[in-house]
SEPAVO-82618 format. One record per atom (N, C-alpha, C, O): atom name; x, y, z. Coordinates in Angstrom, 3 decimals. Layout:
// SEPAVO-82618
<site nugu="CA" xx="X" yy="Y" zz="Z"/>
...
// end
This chain:
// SEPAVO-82618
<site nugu="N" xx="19.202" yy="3.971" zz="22.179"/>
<site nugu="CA" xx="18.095" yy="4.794" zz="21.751"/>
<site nugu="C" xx="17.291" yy="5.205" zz="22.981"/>
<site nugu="O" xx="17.168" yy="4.431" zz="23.930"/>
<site nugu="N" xx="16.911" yy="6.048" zz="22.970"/>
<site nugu="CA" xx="16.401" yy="6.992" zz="24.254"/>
<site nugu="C" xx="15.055" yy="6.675" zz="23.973"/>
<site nugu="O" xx="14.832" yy="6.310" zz="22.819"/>
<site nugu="N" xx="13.687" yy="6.754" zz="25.106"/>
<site nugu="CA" xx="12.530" yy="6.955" zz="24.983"/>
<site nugu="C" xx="12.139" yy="7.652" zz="23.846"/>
<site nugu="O" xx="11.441" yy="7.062" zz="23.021"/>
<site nugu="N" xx="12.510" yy="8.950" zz="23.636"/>
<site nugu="CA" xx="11.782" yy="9.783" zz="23.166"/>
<site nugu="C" xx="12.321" yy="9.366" zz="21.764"/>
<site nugu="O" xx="11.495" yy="8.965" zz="20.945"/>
<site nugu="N" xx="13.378" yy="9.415" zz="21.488"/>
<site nugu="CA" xx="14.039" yy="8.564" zz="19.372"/>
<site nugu="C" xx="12.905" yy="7.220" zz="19.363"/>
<site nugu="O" xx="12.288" yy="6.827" zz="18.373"/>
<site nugu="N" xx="12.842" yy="6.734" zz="20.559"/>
<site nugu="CA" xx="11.639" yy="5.367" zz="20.133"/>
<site nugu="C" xx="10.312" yy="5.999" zz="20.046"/>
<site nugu="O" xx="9.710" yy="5.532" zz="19.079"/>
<site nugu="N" xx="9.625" yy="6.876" zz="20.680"/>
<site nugu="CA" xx="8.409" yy="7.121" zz="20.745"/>
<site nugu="C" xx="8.305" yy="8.184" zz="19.085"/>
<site nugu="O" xx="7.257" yy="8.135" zz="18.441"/>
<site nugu="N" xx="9.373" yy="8.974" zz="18.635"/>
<site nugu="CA" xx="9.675" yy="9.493" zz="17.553"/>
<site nugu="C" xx="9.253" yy="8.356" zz="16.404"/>
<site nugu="O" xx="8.356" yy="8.371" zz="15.561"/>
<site nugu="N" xx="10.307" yy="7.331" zz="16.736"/>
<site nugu="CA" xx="10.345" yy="6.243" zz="15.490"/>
<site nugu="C" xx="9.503" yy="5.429" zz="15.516"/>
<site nugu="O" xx="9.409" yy="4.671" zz="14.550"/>
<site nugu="N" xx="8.455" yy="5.285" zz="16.813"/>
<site nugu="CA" xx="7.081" yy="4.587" zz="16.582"/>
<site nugu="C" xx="6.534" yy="5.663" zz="15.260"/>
<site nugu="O" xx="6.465" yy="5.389" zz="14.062"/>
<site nugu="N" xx="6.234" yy="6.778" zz="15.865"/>
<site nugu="CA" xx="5.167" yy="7.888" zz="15.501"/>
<site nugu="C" xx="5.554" yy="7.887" zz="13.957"/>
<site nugu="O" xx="4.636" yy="8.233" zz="13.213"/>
<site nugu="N" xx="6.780" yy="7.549" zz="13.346"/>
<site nugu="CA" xx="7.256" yy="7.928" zz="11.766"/>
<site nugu="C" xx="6.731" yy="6.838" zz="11.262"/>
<site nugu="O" xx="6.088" yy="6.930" zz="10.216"/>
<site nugu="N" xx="6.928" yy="5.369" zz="12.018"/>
<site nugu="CA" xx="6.581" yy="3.697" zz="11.193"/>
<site nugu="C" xx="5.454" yy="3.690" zz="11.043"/>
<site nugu="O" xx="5.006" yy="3.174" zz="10.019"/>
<site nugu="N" xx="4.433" yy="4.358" zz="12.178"/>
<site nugu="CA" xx="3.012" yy="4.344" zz="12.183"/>
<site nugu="C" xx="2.539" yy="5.743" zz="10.774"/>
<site nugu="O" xx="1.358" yy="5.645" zz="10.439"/>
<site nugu="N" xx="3.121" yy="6.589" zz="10.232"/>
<site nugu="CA" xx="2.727" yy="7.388" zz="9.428"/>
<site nugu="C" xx="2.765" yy="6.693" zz="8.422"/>
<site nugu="O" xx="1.855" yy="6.365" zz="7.661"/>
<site nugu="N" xx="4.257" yy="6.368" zz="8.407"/>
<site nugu="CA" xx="4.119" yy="5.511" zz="6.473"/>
<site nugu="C" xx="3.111" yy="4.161" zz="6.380"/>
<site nugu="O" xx="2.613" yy="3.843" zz="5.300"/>
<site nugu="N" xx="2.940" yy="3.641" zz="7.224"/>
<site nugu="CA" xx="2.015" yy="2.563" zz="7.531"/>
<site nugu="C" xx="0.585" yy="3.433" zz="6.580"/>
<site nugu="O" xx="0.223" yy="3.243" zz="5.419"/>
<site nugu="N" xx="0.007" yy="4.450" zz="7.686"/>
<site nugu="CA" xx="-0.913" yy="4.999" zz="7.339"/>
<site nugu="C" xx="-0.698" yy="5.734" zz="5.634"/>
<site nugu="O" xx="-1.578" yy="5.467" zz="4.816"/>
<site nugu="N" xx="0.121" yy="6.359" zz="5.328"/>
<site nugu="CA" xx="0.316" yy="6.528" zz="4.111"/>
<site nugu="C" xx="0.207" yy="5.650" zz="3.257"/>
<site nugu="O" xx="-0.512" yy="5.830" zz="2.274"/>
<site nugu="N" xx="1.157" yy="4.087" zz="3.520"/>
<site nugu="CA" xx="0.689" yy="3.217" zz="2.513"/>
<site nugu="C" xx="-0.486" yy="2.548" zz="2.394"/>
<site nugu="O" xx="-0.617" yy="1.949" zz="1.327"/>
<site nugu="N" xx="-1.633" yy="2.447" zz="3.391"/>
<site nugu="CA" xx="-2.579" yy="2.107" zz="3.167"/>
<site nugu="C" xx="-3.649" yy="2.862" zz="2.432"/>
<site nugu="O" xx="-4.418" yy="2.398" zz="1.590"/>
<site nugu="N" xx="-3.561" yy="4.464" zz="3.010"/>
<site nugu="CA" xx="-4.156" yy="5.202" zz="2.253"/>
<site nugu="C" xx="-4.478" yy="5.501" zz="0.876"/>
<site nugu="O" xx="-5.397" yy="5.836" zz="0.128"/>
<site nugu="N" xx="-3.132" yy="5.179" zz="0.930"/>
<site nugu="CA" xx="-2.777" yy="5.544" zz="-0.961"/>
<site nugu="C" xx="-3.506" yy="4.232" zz="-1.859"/>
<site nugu="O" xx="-4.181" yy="4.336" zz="-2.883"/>
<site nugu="N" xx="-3.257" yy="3.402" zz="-1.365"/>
<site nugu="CA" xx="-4.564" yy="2.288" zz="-1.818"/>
<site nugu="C" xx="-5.207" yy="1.344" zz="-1.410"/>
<site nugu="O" xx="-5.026" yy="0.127" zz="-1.434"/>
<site nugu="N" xx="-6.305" yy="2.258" zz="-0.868"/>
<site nugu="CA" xx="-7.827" yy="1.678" zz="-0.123"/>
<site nugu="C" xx="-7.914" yy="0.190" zz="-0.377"/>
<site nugu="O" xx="-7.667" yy="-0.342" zz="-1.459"/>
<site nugu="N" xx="-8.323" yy="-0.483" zz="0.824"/>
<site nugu="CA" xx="-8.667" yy="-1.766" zz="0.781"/>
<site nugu="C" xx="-10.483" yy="-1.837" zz="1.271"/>
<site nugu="O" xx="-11.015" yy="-1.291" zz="2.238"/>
<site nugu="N" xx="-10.952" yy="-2.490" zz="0.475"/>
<site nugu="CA" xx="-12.341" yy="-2.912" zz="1.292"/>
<site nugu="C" xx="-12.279" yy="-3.725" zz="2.673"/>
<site nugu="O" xx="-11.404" yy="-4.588" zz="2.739"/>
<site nugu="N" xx="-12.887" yy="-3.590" zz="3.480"/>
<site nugu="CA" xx="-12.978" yy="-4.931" zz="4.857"/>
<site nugu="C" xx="-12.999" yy="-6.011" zz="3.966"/>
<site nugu="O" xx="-13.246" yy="-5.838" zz="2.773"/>
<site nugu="N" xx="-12.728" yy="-7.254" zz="4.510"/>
<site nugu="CA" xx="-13.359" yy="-8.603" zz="3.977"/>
<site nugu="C" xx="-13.512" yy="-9.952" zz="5.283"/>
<site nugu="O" xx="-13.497" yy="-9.539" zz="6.442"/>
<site nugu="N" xx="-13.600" yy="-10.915" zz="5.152"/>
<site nugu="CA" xx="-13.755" yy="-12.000" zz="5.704"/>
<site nugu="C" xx="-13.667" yy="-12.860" zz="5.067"/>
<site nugu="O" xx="-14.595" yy="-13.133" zz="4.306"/>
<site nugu="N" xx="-12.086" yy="-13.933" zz="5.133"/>
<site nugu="CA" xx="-11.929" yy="-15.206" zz="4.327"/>
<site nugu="C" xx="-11.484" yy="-16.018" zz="5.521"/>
<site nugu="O" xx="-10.699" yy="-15.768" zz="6.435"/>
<site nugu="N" xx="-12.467" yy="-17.404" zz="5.133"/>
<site nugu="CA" xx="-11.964" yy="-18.655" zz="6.256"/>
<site nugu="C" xx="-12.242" yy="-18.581" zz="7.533"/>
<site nugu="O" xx="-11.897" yy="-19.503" zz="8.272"/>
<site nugu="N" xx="-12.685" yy="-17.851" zz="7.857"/>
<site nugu="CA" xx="-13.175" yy="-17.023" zz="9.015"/>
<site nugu="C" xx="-12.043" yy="-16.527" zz="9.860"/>
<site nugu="O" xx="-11.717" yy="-17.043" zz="10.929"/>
<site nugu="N" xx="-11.385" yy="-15.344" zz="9.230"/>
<site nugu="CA" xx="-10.646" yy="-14.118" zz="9.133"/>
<site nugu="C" xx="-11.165" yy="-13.321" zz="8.869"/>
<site nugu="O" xx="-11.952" yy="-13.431" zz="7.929"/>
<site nugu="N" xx="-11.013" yy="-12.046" zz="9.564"/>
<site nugu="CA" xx="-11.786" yy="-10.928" zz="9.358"/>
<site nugu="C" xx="-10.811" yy="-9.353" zz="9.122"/>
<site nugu="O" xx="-10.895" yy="-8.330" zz="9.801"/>
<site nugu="N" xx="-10.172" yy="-9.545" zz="8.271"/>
<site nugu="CA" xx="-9.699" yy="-8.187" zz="8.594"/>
<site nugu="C" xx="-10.310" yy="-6.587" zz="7.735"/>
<site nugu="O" xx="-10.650" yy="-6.291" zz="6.590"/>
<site nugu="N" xx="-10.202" yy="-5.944" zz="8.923"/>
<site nugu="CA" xx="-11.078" yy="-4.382" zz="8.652"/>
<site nugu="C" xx="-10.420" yy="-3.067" zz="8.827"/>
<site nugu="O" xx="-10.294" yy="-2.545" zz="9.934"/>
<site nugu="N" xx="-9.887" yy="-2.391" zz="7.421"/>
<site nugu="CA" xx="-9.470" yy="-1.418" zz="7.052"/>
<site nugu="C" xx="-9.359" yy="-0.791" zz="8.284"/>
<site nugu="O" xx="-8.496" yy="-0.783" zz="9.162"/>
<site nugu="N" xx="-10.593" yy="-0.196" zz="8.114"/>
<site nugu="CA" xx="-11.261" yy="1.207" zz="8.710"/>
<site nugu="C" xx="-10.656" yy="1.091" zz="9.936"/>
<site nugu="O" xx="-9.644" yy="1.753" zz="10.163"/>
<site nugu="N" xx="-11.242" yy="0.156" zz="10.984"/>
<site nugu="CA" xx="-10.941" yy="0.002" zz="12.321"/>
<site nugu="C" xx="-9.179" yy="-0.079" zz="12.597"/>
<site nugu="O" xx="-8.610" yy="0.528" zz="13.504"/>
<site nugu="N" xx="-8.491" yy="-0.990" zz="11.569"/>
<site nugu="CA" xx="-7.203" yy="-0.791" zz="11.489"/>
<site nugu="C" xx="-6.281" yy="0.606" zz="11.498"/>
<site nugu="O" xx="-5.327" yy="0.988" zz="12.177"/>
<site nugu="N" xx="-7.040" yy="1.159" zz="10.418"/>
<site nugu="CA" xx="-6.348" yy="2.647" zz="10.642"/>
<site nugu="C" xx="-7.146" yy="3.967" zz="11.572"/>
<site nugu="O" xx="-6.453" yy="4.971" zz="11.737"/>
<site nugu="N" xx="-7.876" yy="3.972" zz="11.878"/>
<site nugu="CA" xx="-8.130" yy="3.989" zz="13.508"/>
<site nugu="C" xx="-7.388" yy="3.731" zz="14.430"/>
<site nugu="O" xx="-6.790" yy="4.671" zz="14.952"/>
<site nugu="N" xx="-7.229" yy="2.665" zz="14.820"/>
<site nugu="CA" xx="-5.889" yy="2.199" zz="15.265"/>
<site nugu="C" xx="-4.827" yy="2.518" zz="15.285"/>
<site nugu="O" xx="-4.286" yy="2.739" zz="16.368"/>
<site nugu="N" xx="-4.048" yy="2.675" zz="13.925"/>
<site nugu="CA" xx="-3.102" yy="3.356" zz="13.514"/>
<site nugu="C" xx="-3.234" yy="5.082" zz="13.885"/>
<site nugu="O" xx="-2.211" yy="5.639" zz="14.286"/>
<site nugu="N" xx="-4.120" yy="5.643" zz="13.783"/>
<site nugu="CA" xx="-4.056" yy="7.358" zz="13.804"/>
<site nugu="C" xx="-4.217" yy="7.133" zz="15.601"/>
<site nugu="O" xx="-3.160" yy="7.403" zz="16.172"/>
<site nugu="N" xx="-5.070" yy="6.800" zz="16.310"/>
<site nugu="CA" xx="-4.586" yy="6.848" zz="17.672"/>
<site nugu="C" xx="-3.354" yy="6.477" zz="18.484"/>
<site nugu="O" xx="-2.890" yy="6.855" zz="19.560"/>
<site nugu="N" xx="-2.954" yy="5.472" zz="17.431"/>
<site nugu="CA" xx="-0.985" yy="5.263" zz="17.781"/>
<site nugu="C" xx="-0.625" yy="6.884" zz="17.893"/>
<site nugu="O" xx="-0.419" yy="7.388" zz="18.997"/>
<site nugu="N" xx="-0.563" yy="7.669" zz="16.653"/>
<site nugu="CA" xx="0.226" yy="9.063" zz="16.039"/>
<site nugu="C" xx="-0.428" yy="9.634" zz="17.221"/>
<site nugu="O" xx="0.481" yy="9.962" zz="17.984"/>
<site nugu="N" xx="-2.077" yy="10.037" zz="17.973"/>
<site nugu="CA" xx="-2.250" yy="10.787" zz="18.471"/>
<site nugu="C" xx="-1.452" yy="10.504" zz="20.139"/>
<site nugu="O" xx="-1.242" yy="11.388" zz="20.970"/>
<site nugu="N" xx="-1.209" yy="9.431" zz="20.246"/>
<site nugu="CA" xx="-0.563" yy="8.772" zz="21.681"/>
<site nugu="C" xx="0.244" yy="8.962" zz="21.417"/>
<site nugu="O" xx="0.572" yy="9.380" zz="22.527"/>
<site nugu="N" xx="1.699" yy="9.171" zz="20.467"/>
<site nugu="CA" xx="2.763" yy="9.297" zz="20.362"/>
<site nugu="C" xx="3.110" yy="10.803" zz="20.331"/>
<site nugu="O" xx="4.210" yy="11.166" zz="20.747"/>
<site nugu="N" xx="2.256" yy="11.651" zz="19.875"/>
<site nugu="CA" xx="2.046" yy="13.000" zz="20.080"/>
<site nugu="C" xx="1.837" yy="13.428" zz="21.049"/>
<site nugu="O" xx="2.227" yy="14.573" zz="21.274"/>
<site nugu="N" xx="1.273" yy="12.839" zz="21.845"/>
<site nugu="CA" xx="1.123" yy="13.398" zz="23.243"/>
<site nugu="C" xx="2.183" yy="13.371" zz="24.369"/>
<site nugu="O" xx="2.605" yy="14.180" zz="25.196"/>
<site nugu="N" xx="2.474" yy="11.840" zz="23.972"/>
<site nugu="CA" xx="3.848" yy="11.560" zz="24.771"/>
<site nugu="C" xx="5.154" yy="12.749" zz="24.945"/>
<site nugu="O" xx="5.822" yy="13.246" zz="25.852"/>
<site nugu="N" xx="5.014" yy="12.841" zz="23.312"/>
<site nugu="CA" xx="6.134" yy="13.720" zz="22.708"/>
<site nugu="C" xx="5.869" yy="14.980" zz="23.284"/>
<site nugu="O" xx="6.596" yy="15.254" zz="24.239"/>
<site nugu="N" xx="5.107" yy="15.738" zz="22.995"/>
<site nugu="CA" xx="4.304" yy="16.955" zz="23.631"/>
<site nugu="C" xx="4.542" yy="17.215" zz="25.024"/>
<site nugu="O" xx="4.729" yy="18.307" zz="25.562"/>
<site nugu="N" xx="4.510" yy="16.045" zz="25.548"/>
<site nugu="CA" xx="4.810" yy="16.157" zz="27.567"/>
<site nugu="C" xx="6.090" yy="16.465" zz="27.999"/>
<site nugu="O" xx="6.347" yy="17.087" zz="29.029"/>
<site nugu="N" xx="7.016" yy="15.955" zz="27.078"/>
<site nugu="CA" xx="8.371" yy="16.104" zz="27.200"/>
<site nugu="C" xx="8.732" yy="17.288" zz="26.717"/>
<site nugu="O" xx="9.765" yy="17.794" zz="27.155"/>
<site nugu="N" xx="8.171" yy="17.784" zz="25.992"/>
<site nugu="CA" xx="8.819" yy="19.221" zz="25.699"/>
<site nugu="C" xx="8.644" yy="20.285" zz="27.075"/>
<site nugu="O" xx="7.814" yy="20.199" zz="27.980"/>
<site nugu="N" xx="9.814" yy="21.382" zz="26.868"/>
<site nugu="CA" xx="10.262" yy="22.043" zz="27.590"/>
<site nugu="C" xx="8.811" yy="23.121" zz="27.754"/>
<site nugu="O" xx="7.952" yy="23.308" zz="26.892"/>
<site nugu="N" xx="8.864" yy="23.594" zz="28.839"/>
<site nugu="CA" xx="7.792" yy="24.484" zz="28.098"/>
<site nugu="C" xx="7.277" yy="25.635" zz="29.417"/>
<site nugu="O" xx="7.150" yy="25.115" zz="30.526"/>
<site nugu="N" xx="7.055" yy="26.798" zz="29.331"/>
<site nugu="CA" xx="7.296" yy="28.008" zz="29.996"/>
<site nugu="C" xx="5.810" yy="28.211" zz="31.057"/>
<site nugu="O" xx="4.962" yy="27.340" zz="30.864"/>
<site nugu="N" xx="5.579" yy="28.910" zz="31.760"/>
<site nugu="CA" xx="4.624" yy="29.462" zz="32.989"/>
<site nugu="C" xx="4.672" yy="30.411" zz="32.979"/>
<site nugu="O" xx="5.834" yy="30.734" zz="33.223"/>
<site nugu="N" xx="3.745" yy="31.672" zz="32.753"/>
<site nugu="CA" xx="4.033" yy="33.134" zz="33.043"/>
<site nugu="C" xx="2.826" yy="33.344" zz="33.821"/>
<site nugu="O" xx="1.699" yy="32.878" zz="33.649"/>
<site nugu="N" xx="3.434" yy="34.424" zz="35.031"/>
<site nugu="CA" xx="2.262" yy="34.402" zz="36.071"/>
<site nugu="C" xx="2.250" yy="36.169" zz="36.301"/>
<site nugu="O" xx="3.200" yy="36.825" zz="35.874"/>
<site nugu="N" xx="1.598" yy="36.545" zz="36.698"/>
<site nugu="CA" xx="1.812" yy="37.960" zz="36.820"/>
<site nugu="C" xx="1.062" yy="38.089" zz="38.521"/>
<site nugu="O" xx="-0.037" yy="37.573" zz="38.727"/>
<site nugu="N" xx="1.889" yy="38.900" zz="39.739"/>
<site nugu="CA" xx="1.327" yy="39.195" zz="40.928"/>
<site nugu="C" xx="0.483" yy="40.430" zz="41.199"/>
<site nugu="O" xx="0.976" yy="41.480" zz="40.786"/>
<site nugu="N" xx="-0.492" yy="40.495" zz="41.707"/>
<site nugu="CA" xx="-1.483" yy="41.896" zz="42.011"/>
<site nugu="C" xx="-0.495" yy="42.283" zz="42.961"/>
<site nugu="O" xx="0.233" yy="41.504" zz="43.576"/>
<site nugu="N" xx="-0.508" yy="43.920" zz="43.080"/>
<site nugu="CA" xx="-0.625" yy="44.599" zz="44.447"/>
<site nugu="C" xx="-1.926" yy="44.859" zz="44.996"/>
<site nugu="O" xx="-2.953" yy="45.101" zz="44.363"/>
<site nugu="N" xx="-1.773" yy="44.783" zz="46.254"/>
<site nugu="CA" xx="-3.002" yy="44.861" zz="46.724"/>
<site nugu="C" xx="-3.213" yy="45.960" zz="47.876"/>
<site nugu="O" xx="-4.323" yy="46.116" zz="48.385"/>
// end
C-alpha cells in the first residue's frame, strides 16, 4: 500500500467514524474519573479529514500558467 491508498484509507475510516457518531449524538460525561468528550473528539476527528486533505491535495498533479511582457 502506497502513502497516498494509506492517507486515502485514513481519510475514509475517519469519515465513517464521524458519520457514526453523528448519527447518534452522545452527551460528554465523566465516570470513575474518566472523562470522555464528544465534541472535542470529533474535532479531532474532522481535523484528521482536514490533514488528510491536504496531504492528498499536495500530491496532486497540478499546472502554472505564466504569461511574459514585451517590453
Amino acid at each position: 500500500m502506497t502513502d497516498l491508498e494509506m492517507l486515502a484509507a485514513i481519510r475514509t475510516q475517519t469519515l465513517a467514524t464521524i458519520s457514526a457518531i453523528t448519527a447518534d449524538p452522545k452527551p460528554s460525561y465523566a465516570i470513575d474519573g474518566q472523562t470522555v468528550r464528544w465534541a472535542e473528539y470529533l474535532a479531532q476527528l474532522q481535523a484528521t479529514v482536514d490533514w488528510c486533505d491536504g496531504r492528498l491535495s499536495a500530491d496532486e498533479p497540478f499546472e502554472i500558467r505564466s504569461q511574459g511582457l514585451s517590453g
